[in-house]
N, C-alpha and C positions, 0 to 999 in steps of 0.2 A: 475308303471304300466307295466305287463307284456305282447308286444305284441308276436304272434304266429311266430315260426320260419321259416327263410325266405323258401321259397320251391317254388313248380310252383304259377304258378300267381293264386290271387282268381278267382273263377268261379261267382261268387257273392259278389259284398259289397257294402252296401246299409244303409241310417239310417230307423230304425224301433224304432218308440217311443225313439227318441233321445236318441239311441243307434248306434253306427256302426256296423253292423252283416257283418260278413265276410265267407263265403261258400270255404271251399279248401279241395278240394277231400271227399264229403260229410261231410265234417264236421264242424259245427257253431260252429265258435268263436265270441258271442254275449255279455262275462258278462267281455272281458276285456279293450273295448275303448268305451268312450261313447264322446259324441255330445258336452258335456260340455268342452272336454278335447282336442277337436280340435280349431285350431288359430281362432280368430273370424277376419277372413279374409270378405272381402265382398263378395269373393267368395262363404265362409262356412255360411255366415249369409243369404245370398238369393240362396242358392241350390233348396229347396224345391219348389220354385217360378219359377223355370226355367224349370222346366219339363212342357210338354204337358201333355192334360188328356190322350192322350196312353198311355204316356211313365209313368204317374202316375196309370194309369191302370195295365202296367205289370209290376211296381212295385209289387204291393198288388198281384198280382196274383204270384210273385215269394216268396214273404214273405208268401204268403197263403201255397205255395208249400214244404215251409219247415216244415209244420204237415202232418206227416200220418194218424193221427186220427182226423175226422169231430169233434169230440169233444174237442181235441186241437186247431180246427181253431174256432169254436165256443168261447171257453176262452181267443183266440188272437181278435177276435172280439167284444166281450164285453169289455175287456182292451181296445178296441180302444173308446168305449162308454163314458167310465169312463173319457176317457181323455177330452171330450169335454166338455167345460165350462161351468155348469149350467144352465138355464133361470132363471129369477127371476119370480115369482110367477107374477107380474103384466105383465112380458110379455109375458105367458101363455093365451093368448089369441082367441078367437071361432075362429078370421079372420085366424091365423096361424098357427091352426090347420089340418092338414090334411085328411082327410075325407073319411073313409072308411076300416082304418085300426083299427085292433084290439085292439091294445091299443094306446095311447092317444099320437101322435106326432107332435110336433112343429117346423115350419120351417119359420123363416125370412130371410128375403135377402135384401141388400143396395147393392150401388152399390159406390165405391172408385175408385178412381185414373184408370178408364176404364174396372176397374176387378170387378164381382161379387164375395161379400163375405158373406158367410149363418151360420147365428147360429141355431142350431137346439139342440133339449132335446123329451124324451120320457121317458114316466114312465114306462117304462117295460126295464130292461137291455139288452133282445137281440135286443129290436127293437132300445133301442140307439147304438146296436153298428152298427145294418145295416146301419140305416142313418150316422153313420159316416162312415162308406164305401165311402157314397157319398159324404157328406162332404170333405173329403180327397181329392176328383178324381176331385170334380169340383168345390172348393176354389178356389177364390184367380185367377179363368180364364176371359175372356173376354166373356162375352155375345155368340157372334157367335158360339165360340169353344164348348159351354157346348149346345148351341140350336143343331148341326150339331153332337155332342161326339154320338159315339157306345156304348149304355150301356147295348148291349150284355156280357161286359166282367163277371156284376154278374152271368151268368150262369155257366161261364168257373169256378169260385169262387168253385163248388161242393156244397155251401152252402144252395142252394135251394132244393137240393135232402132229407134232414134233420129236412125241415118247414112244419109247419102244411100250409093246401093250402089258408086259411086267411094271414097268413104272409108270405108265396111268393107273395100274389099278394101284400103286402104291399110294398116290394119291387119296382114295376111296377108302384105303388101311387106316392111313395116316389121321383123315377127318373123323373116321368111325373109334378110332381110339382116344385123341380128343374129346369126344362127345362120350366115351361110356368114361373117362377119367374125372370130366364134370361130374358125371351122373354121380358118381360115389361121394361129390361133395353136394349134393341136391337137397340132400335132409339135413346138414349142418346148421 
């Protein structure tokens, strides 16, 4: 494994799709350490889990920041779609649907060990990558944090500039049903 020669500190390094991407003096070093290839410390096995939704917000908004092209972040966004674990057809369900969007998305939510976790699928790939925008930002959080989260940062995203005006507001569906699927785990 070659890693990049040692020089001033990264300005950036972060995992992206269980990868380490590492930012030094504009330049991603992303295709030569990956996530497999770090110590499976308890540290490196719950990193993900220890961020806040800010700090998991400006994640994504600094991994957004590494395309200059709205259509490069659109192809980082779809790759994040892909990544999400399928629904099975029987869990395609009217109740977990979301209602109002253009194409057809599904959102469940349980509630584990004090944290909400949401599976979500859509039959259209850019609308599965946006909901995994959210998936991403408010996995794996406590009820309160995701009822109270700022989900201003999708506008910071540039990504809404580029949507037909059905799918920006799907966007606005997408975060408002998240946030009422917390809400019913709020008193647990």
């Amino acid at each position: 494994m070659k890693i990049p020669p040692p020089g001033p500190p990264a300005h950036l390094a972060h995992l992206v799709d269980q990868r380490l991407i590492i930012v030094t003096d504009g330049r991603v070093h992303n295709d030569e350490i990956t996530y497999s290839s770090l110590p499976a410390t308890p540290f490196h096995a719950s990193l993900p889990f220890l961020m806040s939704i800010a700090e998991q917000q400006q994640q994504l908004l600094d991994e957004l920041s590494l395309f200059h092209d709205w259509t490069e972040r659109y192809e980082y966004v779809i790759g994040l779609g892909k990544k999400l674990p399928p629904m099975s057809t029987d869990a395609k369900t009217t109740e977990l649907l979301i209602k109002g969007c253009q194409s057809q998305v599904w959102l469940d939510a349980s509630f584990e060990n004090g944290k909400v976790r949401y599976h979500a699928d859509s039959d259209s790939l850019i609308t599965k990558g946006m909901i995994a925008l959210f998936v991403r930002v408010l996995d794996n959080q406590p009820p309160d944090a995701i009822i109270t989260a700022d989900m201003g940062f999708i506008d910071r995203t540039g990504l809404k500039e580029h949507l037909a005006p059905t799918r920006a507001n799907a966007l606005s569906l997408m975060a408002t049903q998240m946030k009422q699927r917390a809400l019913s785990f709020a008193s647990l």
